[in-house]
C-alpha positions in Angstrom: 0.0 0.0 0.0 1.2 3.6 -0.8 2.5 5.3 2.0 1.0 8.6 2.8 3.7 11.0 2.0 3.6 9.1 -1.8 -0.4 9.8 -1.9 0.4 13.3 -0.8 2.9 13.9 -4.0 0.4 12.2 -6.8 -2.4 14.6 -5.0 0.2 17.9 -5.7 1.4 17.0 -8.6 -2.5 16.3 -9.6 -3.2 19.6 -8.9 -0.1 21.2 -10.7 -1.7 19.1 -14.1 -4.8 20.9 -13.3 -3.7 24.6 -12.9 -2.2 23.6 -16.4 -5.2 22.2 -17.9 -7.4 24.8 -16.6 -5.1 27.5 -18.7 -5.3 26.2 -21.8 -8.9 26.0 -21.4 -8.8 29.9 -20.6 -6.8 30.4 -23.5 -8.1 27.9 -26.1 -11.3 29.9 -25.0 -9.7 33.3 -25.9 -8.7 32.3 -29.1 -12.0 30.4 -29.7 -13.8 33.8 -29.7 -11.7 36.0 -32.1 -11.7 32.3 -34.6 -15.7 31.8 -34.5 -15.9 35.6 -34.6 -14.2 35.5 -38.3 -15.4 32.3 -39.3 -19.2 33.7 -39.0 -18.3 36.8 -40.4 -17.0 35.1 -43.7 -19.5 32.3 -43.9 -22.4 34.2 -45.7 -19.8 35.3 -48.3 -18.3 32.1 -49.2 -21.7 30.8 -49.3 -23.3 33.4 -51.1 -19.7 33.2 -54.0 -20.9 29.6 -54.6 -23.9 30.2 -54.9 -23.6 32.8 -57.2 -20.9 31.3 -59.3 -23.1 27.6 -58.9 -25.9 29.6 -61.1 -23.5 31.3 -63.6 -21.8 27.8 -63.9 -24.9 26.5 -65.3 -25.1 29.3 -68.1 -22.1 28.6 -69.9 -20.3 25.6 -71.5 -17.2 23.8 -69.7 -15.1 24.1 -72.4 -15.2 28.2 -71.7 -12.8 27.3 -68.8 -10.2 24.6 -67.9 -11.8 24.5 -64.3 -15.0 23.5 -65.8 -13.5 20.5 -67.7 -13.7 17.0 -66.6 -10.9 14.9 -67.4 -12.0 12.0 -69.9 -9.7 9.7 -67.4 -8.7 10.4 -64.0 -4.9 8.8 -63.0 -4.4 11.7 -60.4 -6.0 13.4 -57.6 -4.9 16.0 -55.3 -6.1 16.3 -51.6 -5.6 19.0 -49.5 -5.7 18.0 -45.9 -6.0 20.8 -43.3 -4.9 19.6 -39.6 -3.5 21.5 -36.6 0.1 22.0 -35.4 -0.3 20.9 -32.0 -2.4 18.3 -30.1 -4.2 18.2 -27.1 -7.5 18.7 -28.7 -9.2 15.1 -28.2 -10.0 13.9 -31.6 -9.4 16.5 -33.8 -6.9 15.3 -35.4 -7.5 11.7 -35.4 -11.1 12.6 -37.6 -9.5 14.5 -40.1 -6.9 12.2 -40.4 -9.0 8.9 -40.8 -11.0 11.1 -43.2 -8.5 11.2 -45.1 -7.0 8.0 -45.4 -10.3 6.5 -46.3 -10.7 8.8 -49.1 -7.3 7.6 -50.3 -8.3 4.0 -50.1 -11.3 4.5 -51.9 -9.6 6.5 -54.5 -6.8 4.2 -54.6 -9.0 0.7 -54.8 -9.9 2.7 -57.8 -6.5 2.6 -59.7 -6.4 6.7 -59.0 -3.0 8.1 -57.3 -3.6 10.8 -54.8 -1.3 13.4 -54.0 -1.3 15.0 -50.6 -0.8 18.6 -49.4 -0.6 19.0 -45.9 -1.6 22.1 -43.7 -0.7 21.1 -40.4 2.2 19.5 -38.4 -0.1 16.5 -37.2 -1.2 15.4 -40.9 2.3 15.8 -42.3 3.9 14.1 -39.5 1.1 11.2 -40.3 2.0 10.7 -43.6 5.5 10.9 -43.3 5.6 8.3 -40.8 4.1 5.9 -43.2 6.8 7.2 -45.8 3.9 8.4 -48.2 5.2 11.0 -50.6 3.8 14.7 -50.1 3.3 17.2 -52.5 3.9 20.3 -50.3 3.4 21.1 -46.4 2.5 24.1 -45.2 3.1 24.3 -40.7 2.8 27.3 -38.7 0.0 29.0 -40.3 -2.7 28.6 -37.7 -1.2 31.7 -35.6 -2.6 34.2 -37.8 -5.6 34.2 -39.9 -3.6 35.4 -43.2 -5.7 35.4 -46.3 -2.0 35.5 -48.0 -1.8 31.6 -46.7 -4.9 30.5 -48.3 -3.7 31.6 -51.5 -0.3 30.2 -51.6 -2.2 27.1 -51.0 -4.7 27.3 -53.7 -2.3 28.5 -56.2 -0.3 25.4 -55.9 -3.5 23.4 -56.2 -4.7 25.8 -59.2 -0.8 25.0 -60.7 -1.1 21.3 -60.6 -4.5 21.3 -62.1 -3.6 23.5 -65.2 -0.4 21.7 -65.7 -2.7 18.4 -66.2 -0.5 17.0 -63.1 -3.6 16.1 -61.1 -7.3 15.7 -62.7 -9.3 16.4 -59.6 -8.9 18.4 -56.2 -10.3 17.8 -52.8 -10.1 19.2 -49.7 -11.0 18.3 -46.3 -11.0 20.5 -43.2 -13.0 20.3 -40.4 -16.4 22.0 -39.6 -17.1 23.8 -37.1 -20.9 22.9 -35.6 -20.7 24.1 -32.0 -18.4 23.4 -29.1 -18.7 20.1 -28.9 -18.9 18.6 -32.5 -16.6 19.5 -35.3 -17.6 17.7 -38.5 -14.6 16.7 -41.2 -16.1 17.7 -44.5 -14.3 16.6 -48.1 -15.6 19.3 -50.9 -14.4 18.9 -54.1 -12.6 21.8 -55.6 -11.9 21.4 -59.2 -13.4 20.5 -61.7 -16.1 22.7 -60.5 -19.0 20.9 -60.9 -22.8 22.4 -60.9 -24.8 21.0 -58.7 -28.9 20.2 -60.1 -30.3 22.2 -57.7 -28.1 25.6 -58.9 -28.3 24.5 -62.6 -32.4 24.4 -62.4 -32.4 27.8 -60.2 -29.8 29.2 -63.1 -32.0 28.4 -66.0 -34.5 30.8 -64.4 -32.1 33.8 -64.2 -29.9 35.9 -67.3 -27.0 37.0 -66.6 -25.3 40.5 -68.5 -21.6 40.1 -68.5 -19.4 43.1 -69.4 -16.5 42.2 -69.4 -17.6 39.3 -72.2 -17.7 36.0 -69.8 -14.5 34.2 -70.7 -12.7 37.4 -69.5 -15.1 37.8 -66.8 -14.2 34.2 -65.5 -10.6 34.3 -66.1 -10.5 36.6 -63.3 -13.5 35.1 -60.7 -12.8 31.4 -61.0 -9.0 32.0 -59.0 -10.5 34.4 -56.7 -13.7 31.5 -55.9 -10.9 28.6 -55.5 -9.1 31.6 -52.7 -12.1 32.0 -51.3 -13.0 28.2 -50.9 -9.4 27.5 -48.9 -9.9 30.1 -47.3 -13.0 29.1 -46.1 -11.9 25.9 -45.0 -8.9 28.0 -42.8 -11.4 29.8 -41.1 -13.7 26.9 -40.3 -10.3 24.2 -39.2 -9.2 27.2 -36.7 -12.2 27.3 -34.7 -13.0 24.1 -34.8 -9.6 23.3 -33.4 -10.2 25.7 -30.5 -13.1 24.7 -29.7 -12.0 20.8 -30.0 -8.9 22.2 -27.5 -11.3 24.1 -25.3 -13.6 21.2 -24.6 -10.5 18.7 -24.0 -9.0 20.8 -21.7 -12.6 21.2 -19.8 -12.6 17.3 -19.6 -9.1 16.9 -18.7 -9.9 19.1 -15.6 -12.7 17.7 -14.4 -10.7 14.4 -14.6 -8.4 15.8 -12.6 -10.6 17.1 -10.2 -12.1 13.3 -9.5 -9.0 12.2 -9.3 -8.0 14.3 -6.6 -11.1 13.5 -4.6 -10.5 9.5 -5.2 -7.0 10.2 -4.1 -8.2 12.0 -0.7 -9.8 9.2 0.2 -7.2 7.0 -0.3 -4.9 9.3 1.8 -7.5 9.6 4.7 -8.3 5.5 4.7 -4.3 5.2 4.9 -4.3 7.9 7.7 -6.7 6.3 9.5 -5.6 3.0 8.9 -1.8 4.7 9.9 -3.7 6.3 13.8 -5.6 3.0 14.4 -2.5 1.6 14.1 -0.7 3.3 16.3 -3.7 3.1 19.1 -3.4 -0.5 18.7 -0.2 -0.5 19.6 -0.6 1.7 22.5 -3.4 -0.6 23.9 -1.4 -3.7 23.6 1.5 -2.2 25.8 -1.0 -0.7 28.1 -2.2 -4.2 28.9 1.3 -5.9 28.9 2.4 -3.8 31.1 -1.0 -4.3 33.8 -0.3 -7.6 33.5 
């Protein structure tokens, strides 16, 4: 049985975990707020760019732009996999992950390679433990929400696609829901494809286009594939602060039962320890008398 002075040092340094825990809650929190602030704030945009360039999509023919155009056969595919740098965020990481590699194994059982690009220490680490080629890795880029990063990204992805080195582009980041679920979500980013429900919305609406269209979507269709990474930043941050947040909230309230659990073991040992000692007391009480 542990003696009291070792129950005593698993209680303290219990509590010192705690303290810790209970400030990266705080400051998960902190930056939670600032995160979801910007995330909301750009939603309605990015939803209301798809949804705008959904219905012109359905105007014109796919041979106006290369990111219209479906590749007869499809050899390559990039994936874009957004994780975080750091752990301590429960599942997080593990979701996106496993999102990931079951995308590539459904993609790969169909005779398509898939190149990855990695945003994130945790998903390039991954990979690179499992000696999987990567096509770029971007780390440290969670710090500050930089629009300049999303476009680095997408112009690679942009590059690859034009160069005919990849036929199709996915990404997956995660979603933020609330504080307690974060969804990993796989949108396809090129070709852009029209979805029925914005092709039978565009046939009711005419669109005037001055610049003429090709022009006109020379310039948009970049600025939409930004705007979708982006997004995708935006959403991955908060969700991994919130994911952090509600870890750390856990991992304190663990640590609070834990101490309780240990106080009782210290005061049954104590008690144990004085009854003990009375024991002893009594027995040379009586030897003595007699």
């Amino acid at each position: 049985m542990a003696t009291l002075r070792d129950i005593r040092r698993k209680i303290g340094a219990v509590k010192k975990t705690q303290q810790i825990t209970k400030a990266m809650n705080m400051v998960a929190a902190a930056k939670l707020r600032g995160a979801q602030q910007r995330m909301e704030g750009f939603r309605p945009y990015a939803k209301a760019f798809a949804l705008m360039l959904g219905n012109l999509a359905g105007r014109v023919e796919p041979e106006i732009h290369p990111f219209f155009q479906k590749a007869p056969v499809v050899k390559k595919v990039g994936l874009v996999l957004m994780t975080a740098d750091r752990g301590l965020c429960g599942s997080f990481n593990v979701n996106l992950i496993n999102t990931a590699v079951k995308f590539i194994r459904q993609q790969e059982a169909e005779g398509k390679e898939v190149v990855v690009t990695c945003v994130g220490r945790k998903g390039r680490d991954f990979f690179r433990r499992r000696k999987r080629e990567i096509r770029a890795a971007h780390v440290d880029v969670w710090g500050k929400f930089d629009f300049a990063n999303a476009v680095v990204v997408a112009r690679e992805i942009m590059s690859d696609f034009l160069a005919g080195e990849v036929q199709e582009v996915y990404l997956i980041y995660a979603t933020f829901v609330n504080l307690a679920v974060q969804r990993p979500k796989l949108v396809k980013l090129l070709p852009i494809v029209t979805e029925e429900a914005s092709a039978a919305e565009a046939s009711t609406l005419e669109y005037l286009f001055e610049p003429p269209v090709a022009q006109f979507l020379e310039y948009l269709l970049p600025k939409y594939i930004n705007v979708q990474v982006y997004h995708g930043f935006l959403e991955n941050s908060a969700s991994e602060h919130a994911a952090r947040m509600t870890a750390m909230d856990n991992a304190s309230s663990n640590c609070k039962e834990m101490i309780t659990q240990l106080t009782l073991v210290m005061n049954k040992a104590r008690q144990a320890a004085i009854t003990k000692e009375l024991m002893d007391i009594v027995g040379g009480a009586e030897a003595l008398r007699g």
